[in-house]
N, C-alpha and C positions, 0 to 999 in steps of 0.2 A: 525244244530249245533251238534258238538259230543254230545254222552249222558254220557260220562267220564267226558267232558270238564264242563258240565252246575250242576251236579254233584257236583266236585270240586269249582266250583264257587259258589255253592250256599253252601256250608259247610266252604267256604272261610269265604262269609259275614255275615250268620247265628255266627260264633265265633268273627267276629270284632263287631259284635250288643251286642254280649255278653260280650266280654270285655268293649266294652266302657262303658254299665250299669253299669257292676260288677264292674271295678276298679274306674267309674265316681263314685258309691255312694261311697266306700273306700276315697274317694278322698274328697267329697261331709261334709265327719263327718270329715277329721282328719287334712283337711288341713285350714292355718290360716285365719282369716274373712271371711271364706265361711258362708254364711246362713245355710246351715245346719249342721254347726263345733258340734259335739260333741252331733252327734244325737242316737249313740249309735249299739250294738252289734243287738237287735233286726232290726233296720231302715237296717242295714247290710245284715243280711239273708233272710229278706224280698223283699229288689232291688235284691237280686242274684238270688233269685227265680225268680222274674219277669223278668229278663235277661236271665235266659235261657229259659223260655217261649217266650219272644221276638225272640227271636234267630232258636223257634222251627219255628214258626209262618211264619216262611222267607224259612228255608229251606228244612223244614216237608216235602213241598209236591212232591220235590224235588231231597233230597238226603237220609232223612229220617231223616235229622240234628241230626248227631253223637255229632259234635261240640266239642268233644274232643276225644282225642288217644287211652284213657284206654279205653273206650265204644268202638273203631271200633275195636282192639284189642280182644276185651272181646265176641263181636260178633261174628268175626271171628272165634274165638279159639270154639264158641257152634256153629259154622258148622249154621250160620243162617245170613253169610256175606261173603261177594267173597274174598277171601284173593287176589287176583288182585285189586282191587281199594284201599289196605290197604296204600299203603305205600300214593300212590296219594293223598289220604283222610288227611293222618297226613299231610303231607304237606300243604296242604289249610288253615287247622286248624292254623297250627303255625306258619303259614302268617298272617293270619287271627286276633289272637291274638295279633302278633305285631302289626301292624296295628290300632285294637282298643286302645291298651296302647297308642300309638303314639298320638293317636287322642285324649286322656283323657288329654295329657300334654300338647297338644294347646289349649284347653279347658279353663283347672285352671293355665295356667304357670303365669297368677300372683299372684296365689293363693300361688303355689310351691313356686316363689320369697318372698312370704311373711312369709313362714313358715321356720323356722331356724332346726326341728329336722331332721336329715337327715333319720333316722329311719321309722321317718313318711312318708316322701315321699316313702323312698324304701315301705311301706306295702301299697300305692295307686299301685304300678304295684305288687308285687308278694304278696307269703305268707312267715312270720315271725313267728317260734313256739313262743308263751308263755313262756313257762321254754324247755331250751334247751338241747336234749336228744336224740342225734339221733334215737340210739334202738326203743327208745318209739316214740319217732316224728315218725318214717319209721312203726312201727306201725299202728297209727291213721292213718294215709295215706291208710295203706293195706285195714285196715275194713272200712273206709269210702269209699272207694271207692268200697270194695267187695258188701259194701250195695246198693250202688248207680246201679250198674253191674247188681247185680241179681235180682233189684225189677225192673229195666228195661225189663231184658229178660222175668222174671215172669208175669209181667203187659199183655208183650205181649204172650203169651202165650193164647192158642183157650179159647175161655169166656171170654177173659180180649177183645183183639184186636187182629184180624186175622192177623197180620203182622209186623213182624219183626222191630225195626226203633224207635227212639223217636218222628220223626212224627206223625208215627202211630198211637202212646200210645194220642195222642191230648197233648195239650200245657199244660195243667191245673195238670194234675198228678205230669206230670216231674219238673214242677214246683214248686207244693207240697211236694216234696219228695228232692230238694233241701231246701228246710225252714228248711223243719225236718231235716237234716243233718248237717245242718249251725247253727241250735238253739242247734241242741242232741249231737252232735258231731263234732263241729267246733271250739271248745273253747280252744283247745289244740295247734294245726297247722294252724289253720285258712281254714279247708278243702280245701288244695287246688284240689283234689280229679281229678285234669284233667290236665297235661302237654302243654296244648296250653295254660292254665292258665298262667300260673306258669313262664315256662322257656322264651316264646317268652316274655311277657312281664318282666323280669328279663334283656332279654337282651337288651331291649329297653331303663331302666333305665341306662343299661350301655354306652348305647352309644348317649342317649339324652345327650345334653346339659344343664342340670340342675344345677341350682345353689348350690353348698351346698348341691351335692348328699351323699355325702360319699359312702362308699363300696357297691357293689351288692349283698355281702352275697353270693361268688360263691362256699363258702365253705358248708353252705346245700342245694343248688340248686337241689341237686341229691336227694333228699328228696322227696318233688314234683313230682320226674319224677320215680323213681323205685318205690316207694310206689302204685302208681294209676295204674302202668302197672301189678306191680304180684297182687295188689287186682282185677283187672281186669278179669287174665288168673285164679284166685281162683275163681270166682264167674262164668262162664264161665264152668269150672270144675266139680262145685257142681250142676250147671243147669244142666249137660248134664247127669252126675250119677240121678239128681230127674227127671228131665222131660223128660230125651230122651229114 
């Protein structure tokens, strides 16, 4: 089988494992008569952790499960990823994503029927800042994500793990350094900190049939998606000036 093709497949369903966690717990605390309604911001960053550790576990050994755009992006730009497989890679991902979104609303949709805020449902597929600010929202986006970027590439880096990749780095760090980022700094924008996050599943809300969805929010959607890409190409940046 191509080694592009198995690759892309596997960073496909490494992001639909991780959407379905990540937006099923979203889902899990905020939607109505769910058993875990209103489990809270901590049960939150803890399943996101564990989702994208899931998600490593799948496609680590494989593609190296970037699992989102700003990491292959941010690889690429420190010269420790083929910018050939770049475009192919985002693409899988935010298949990928939609996909898992898709799969979260066959899941709870009588969950979704039962839940009247339409708010609520939009923050089970994307992210919703807290107080609304773009400057500052496209902020927290840049540094959460420049964090996420450069503890990646630093992790890996000779004495951490001889190779490149969040596979690499093992499930358990990237995981950990998700928590931290969702408990330290997520309470602003909701870290969406990855565009297969964010926009595939955004456009899922949109074109699901949900009851009582209201608006997609296409008016910060670009928030999500430029925020994680220049924290990416900065982190990326400052790698290659410290370590190369």
């Amino acid at each position: 089988m191509n080694e592009v093709f198995v690759k892309c497949l596997f960073e496909f369903i490494g992001t639909a494992i991780l959407l379905l966690f990540g937006d099923g717990v979203v889902a899990s605390t905020v939607l109505k008569k769910s058993k875990g309604e209103n489990g809270g911001w901590v049960v939150i960053t803890i399943a996101w952790g564990l989702a994208v550790m899931l998600g490593v576990f799948i496609a680590g050994p494989y593609s190296g499960a970037h699992l989102n755009p700003a990491v292959t992006l941010g690889l690429a730009a420190a010269g420790t990823f083929s910018w050939g497989l770049v475009i192919p890679y985002i693409v899988a991902q935010m298949l990928g994503g939609f996909l898992g979104a898709v799969l979260v609303y066959a899941y709870y949709k009588n969950h979704y029927d039962a839940t009247e805020d339409p708010e609520a449902k939009l923050s089970t597929f994307c992210t919703i800042p807290a107080i609304r600010s773009y400057g500052r929202n496209l902020f927290c986006e840049i540094v959460g994500t420049f964090v996420l970027v450069f503890v990646i590439l630093a992790l890996a880096t000779k004495g951490n793990t001889p190779e490149v990749g969040m596979g690499s780095l093992g499930a358990f760090p990237v995981a950990m350094l998700i928590v931290a980022l969702g408990m330290s700094l997520g309470g602003t924008t909701g870290y969406a900190i990855n565009p297969a996050r964010d926009l595939s599943p955004r456009l899922a809300h949109a074109l699901l049939p949900i009851r009582g969805k209201g608006s997609s929010d296409w008016s910060y959607s670009w928030v999500p998606v430029v925020g994680p890409i220049v924290g990416g190409f900065l982190a990326a940046g400052l790698y290659c000036l410290v370590f190369c």
